[in-house]
C-alpha positions in Angstrom: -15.4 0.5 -28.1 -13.9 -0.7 -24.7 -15.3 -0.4 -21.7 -13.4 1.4 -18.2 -13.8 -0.3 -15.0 -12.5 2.4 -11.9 -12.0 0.8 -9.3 -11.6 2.0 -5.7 -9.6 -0.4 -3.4 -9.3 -0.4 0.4 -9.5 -3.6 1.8 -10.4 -7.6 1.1 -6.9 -9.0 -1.6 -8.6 -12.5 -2.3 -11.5 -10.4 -2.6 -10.3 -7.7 -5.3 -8.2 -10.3 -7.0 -11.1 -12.3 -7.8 -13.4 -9.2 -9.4 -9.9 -8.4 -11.4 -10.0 -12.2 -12.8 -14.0 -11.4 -13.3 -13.5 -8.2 -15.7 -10.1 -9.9 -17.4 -12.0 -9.4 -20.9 -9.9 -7.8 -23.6 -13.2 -5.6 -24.1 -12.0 -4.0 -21.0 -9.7 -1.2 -19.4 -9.2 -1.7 -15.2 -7.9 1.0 -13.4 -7.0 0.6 -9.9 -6.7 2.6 -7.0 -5.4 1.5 -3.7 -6.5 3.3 -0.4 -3.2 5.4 0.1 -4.0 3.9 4.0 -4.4 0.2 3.2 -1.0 -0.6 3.9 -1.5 -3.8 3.8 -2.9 -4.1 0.2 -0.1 -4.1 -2.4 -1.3 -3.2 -5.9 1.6 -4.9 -7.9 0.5 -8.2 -6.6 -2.9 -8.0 -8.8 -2.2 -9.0 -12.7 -4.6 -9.3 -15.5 -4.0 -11.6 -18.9 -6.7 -10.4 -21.4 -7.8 -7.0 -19.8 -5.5 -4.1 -19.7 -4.3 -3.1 -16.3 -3.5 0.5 -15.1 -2.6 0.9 -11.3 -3.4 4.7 -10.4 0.4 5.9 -8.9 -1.3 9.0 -7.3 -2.9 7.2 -4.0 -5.5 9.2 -2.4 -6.3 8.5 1.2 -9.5 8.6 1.5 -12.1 9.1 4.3 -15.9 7.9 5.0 -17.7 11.3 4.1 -15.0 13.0 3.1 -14.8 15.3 -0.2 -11.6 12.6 -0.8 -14.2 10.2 -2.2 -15.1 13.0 -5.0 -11.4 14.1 -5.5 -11.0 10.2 -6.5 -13.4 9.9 -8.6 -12.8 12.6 -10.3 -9.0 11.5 -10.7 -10.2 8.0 -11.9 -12.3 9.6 -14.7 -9.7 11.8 -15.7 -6.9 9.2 -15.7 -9.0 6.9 -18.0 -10.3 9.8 -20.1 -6.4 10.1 -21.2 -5.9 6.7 -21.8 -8.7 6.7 -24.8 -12.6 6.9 -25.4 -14.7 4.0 -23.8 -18.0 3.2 -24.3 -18.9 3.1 -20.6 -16.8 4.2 -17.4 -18.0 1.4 -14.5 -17.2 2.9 -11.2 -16.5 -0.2 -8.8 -15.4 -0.7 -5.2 -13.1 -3.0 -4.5 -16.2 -4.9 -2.3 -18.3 -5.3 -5.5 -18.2 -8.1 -8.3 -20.6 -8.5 -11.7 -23.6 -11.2 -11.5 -23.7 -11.4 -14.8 -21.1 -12.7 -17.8 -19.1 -10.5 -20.0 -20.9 -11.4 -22.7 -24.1 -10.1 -21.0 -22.8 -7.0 -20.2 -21.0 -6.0 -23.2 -24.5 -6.5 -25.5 -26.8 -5.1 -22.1 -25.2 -1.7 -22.9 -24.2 -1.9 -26.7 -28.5 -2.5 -26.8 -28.6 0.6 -24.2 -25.9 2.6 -25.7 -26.4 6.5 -24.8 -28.2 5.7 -21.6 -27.0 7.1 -18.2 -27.1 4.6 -15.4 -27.1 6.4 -12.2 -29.5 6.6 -9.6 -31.3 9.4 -8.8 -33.5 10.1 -5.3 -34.9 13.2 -4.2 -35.2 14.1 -0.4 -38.5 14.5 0.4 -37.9 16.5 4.0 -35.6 18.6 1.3 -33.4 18.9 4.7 -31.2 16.1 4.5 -29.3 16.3 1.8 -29.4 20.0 1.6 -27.6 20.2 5.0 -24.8 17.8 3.4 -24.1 20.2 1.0 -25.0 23.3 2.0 -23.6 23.1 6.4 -19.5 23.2 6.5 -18.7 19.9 7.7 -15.2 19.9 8.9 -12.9 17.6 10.2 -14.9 14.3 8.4 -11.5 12.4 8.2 -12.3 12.1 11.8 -15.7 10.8 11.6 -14.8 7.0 12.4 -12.5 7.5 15.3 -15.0 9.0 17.7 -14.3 6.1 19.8 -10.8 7.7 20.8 -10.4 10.9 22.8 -9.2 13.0 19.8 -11.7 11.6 17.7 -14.9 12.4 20.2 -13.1 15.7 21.1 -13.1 16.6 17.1 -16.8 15.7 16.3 -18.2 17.9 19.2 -16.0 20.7 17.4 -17.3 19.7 14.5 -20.6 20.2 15.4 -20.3 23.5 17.0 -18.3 24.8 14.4 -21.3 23.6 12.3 -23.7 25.3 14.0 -21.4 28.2 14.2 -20.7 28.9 10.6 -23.5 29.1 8.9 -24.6 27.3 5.6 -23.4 28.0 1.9 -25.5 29.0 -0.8 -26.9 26.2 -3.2 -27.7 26.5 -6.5 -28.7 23.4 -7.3 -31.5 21.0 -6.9 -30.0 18.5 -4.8 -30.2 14.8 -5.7 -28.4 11.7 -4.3 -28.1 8.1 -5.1 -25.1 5.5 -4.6 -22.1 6.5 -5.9 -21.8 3.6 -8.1 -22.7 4.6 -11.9 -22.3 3.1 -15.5 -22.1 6.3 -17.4 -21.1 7.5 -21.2 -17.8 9.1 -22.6 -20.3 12.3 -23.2 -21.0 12.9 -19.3 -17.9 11.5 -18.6 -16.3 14.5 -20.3 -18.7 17.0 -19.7 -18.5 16.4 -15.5 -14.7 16.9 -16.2 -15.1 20.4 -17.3 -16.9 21.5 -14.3 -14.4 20.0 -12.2 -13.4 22.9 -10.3 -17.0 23.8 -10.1 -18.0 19.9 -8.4 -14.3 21.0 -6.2 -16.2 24.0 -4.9 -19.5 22.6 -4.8 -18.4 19.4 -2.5 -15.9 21.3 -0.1 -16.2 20.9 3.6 -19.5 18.6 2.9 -20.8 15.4 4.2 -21.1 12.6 2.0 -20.6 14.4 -1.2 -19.8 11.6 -3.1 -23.7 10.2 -3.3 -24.6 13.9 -4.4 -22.3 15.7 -6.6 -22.6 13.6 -10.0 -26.5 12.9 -9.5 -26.9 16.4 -8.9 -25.2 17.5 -12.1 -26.3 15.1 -14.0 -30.0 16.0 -13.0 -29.2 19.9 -14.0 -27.7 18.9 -17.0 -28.9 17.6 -20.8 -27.9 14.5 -19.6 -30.8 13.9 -17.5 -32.4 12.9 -20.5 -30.5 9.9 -21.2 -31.0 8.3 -17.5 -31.7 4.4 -17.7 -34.4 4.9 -15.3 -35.3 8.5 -13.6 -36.3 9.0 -10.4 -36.5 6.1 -7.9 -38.0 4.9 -4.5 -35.6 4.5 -1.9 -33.8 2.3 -1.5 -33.9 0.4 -4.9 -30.6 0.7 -6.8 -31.9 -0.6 -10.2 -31.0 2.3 -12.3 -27.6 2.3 -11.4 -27.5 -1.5 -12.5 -26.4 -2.3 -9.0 -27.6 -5.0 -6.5 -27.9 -3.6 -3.2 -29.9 -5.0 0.6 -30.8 -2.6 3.0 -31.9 -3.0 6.1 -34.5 -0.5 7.6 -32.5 2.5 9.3 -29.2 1.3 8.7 -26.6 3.7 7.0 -24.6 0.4 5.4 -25.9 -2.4 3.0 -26.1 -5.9 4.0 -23.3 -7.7 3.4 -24.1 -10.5 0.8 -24.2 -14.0 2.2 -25.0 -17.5 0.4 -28.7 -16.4 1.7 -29.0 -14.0 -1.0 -28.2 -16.0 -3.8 -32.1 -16.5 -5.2 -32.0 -12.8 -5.0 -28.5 -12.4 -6.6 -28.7 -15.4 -9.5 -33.0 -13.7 -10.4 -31.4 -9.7 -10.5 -31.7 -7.7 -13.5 -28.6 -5.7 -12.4 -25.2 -6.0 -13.3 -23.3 -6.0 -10.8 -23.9 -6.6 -6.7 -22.3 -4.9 -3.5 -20.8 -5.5 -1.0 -19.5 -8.8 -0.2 -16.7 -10.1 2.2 -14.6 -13.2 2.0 -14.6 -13.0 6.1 -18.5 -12.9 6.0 -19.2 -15.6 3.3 -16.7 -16.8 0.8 -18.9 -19.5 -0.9 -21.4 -16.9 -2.2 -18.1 -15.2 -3.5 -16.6 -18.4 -5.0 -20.3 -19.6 -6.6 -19.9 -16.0 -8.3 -17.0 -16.4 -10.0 -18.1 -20.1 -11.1 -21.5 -18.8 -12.6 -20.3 -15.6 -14.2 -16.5 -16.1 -14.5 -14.8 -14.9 -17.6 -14.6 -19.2 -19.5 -11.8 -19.0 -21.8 -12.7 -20.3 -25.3 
């Protein structure tokens, strides 16, 4: 069975075009979506020769926070779901690339086949993430202009309506985790038919998108099948994904040639995030060590 790479595009074209050339396997399906905003990223200039590539017509802009970063997920899964069955849905940004060959990752999960690679964290304050999900959060689109006028004048509106309206009523046990997964055809399907229940569930919420799936998943039969269950913040290794954090920042490092020791000694998959403006040689010695070789 193939396997379905979704990837979510904003930013970065030498950058996206090499993580294309990286999963050009014929094992694999790429489906691509292009920030409906990033006018400056054309999808029809990325091509594949081994790998089949679907560019997603329906562009989605989407927003930091936003309940758009759910809505697109969702819409990648679905899209791929129609194309055929796949072994494993790999949901990529466009800043991300694999650190390991195809090879490697095709027998890694035909070995693990069945397992569920997702993080999962809990929030010990149970606060949090409970006021993500549970406040009404409006006006997130607006959340990184608050250097402008409008934008400052929305987030103090924001916050009073906040304040002002209340909180919704959770079911759930709340989890998060990064929004990058490896995940079956099974759970795949099954978040699919509570889509208009994950619609409800992530509406006028804050940062959604790193609670919705793990929070199903963890309520679900599925939770069973997880790679690895609950983890220490902020390790990533269930999820298969190589992430740096620094203490008390709300982004990861950018990857830099100073984290190739780390990188090249990984038991993940894949890494995040990189930036040809912040280090192009890591980037390049990448694609020379785990670069698809044609035979």
């Amino acid at each position: 069975m193939k396997h379905a790479y979704l990837i979510m595009a904003h930013t970065d074209a030498p950058l996206l075009g090499i993580l294309l050339s990286m999963l050009d396997d014929e094992r694999n399906d790429i489906f691509l979506h292009i920030d409906k905003k990033a006018k400056n990223l054309n999808p029809r200039v990325f091509s594949t020769s081994r790998a089949q590539l679907f560019i997603i017509e329906e562009r989605i802009p989407v927003y930091w926070g936003h309940s758009s970063q759910v809505d697109l997920e969702m819409l990648l899964f679905r899209t791929a779901t129609k194309k055929g069955t796949y072994a494993y849905y790999h949901l990529l940004s466009g800043t991300d690339l694999p650190i390991k060959t195809q090879d490697h990752i095709h027998t890694f999960f035909s070995q693990h086949q069945g397992k569920e690679f997702v993080t999962c964290w809990t929030d010990g304050s149970k606060t949090f993430t409970h006021n993500r999900m549970a406040k009404y959060h409006l006006f997130m689109e607006w959340e990184q202009r608050q250097k402008s006028f409008c934008g400052r004048a929305f987030a103090k509106l924001r916050t009073l309506l906040t304040h002002l309206l209340g909180e919704k009523n959770i079911t759930y046990p709340l989890m998060t985790g990064p929004n990058w997964v490896s995940i079956t055809h099974d759970f795949v399907s099954y978040l699919l038919k509570k889509e208009k229940e994950i619609k409800r569930l992530c509406r006028y919420t804050r940062n959604a998108d790193e609670i919705f799936l793990q929070t199903i998943l963890w309520d679900s039969p599925f939770k069973a099948n997880l790679y690895k269950a609950e983890e220490d913040r902020p390790l990533s290794k269930g999820c298969l994904r190589e992430i740096f954090w620094k203490e008390h920042q709300n982004s990861p490092e950018l990857i830099t040639r100073a984290y190739w020791e780390e990188i090249k000694n990984s038991e993940c998959l894949f890494a995040r995030k990189f930036s040809t403006a912040a280090d192009a040689e890591i980037i390049q010695r990448i694609k020379e060590t785990y670069g698809y070789v044609h035979q």
